[in-house]
Structures are given as structure tokens and as C-alpha cells.
C-alpha positions, 0 to 999 in steps of 0.5 A: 488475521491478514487482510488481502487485496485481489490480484486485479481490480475486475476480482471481485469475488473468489470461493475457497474450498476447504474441509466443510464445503466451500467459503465465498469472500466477495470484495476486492479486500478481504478480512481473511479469518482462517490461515488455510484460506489466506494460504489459498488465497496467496497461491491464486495470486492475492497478495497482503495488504500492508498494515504498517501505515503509509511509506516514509518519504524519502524523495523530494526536496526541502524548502531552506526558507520555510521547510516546505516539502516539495518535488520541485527546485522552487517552493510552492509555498513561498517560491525560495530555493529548494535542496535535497536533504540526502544531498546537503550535507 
């Protein structure tokens, strides 16, 4: 089931109501085991955390000497002249 995070860092708490009386989830992220819950809790504005791993790196620069990554023109590493990849070719 779905792991959310509260829509703002001061929630850190929310009761959904459902069929048997009320379920407390306290936490700014929350295991969510039942998908009526994870659908009340989308509308009050929680959104899916994302569990595929951290995003691809896409920006920056690549060192031509030693292949540093970096977000500057000058590796920090061995201070040699950085390009784009996206651009290089």
C-alpha cells in the first residue's frame, strides 16, 4: 500500500473517518494499509511519496580529464575544463 506525506510540515497528524468509526495516522509520512483511506487522504490534500529511488541526473557538467560531475565549468576535483554532455556531441 502507499506511502503518503502530509500536504505541509506543521500536519502532523489527520483522523479518517471510515465504516468502523474513526483511524488516527500521526506522522508527516504515513503507511497507508487501506485504500479507502489513501483515497481520503489524496483528497485532503496528501500526496504519494515516491518510491522509485532518487531522480536521474540530468543537469550539470562532466569533467573531459577525470569525469567529475559538476555544476560548474571547472572541476573541483582536478580544476580541468568541464562540458555538457547533452552538448558535446
Amino acid at each position: 500500500m502507499p506511502r503518503m506525506l502530509s500536504p505541509d510540515d506543521a500536519c502532523i497528524s489527520v483522523d479518517v473517518p471510515s465504516n468502523r468509526g474513526t483511524a488516527r495516522y500521526n506522522g508527516r509520512t504515513i503507511d497507508v494499509s487501506d485504500p479507502g483511506h489513501a483515497r481520503a487522504l489524496k483528497a485532503a490534500g496528501y500526496t504519494t511519496a515516491g518510491t522509485a529511488g532518487s531522480p536521474a541526473r540530468t543537469g550539470g557538467y562532466r569533467c573531459t580529464s577525470c569525469g567529475f560531475s559538476a555544476f560548474f565549468k571547472t572541476c573541483g576535483r582536478c580544476g580541468g575544463a568541464c562540458e555538457r554532455p547533452d552538448l558535446a556531441a
